[in-house]
C-alpha positions, 0 to 999 in steps of 0.5 A: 194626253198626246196633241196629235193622231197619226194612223197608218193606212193603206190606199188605192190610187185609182189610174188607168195607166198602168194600173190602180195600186195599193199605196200606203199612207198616213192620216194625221190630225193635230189639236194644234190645227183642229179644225184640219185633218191630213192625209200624207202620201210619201215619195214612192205614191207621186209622180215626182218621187216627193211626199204629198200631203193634202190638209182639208176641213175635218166637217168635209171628211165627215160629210164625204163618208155621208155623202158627195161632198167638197168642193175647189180642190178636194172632194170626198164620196162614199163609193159602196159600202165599204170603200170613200174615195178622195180626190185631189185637184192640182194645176197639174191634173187630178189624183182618185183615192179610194180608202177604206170607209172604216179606216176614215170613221176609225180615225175620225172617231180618234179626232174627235176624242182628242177635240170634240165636234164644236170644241175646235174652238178651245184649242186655237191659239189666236194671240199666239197665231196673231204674234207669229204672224206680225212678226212675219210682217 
């Protein structure tokens, strides 16, 4: 059974100047991270010409397809019916996403055959994580 979900996508970065535009990228979930899910954007969708991933709880993914949720530097809403917005906060500014709201259940759906809600747990290498992080010491 495979340890991670990657599942492309294609986004629409909100901007006044000159304009919004499709974008692809990638949603990315681990069992090895289970309680994180990510959302890549690659070099041609920042500012700096260099790929942006953002990594935040799976429960505020879920929530946002619900309602407003989040708080510091993501925060996701549904925005109609069809369409979830994310927002990125950095100290250089704020970046507006809109995804599709079926891709985002899609994908959420997979997370959750690979690690059940409540199950996370399970798969945390605690002893292995404590290990790597004395040796850091």
């Amino acid at each position: 059974m495979s340890t991670a979900i990657d599942q492309a996508v294609h986004a629409r970065l909100i901007a006044t100047a000159p304009q919004s535009r499709m974008i692809p990228a990638a949603l990315r979930y681990d069992r090895t991270d289970p309680f994180a899910v990510r959302v890549v954007f690659p070099p041609i969708a920042s500012l700096d010409g260099a790929e942006a991933e953002w990594s935040f709880a799976r429960d505020l993914l879920e929530a946002g397809l619900r309602e407003p949720s989040g708080t510091g530097d993501v925060h996701i809403w549904p925005y109609g019916p069809d369409a979830t917005m994310l927002e990125f906060h950095t100290a250089d500014g704020v970046a507006m996403v809109q995804f599709g709201t079926r891709d985002l259940w899609h994908f959420l759906a997979r997370s959750y055959e690979l690690v059940p809600k409540g199950g996370e747990m399970h798969h945390l290498d605690v002893d292995g994580d404590l290990a790597a992080l004395l040796r850091g010491a």
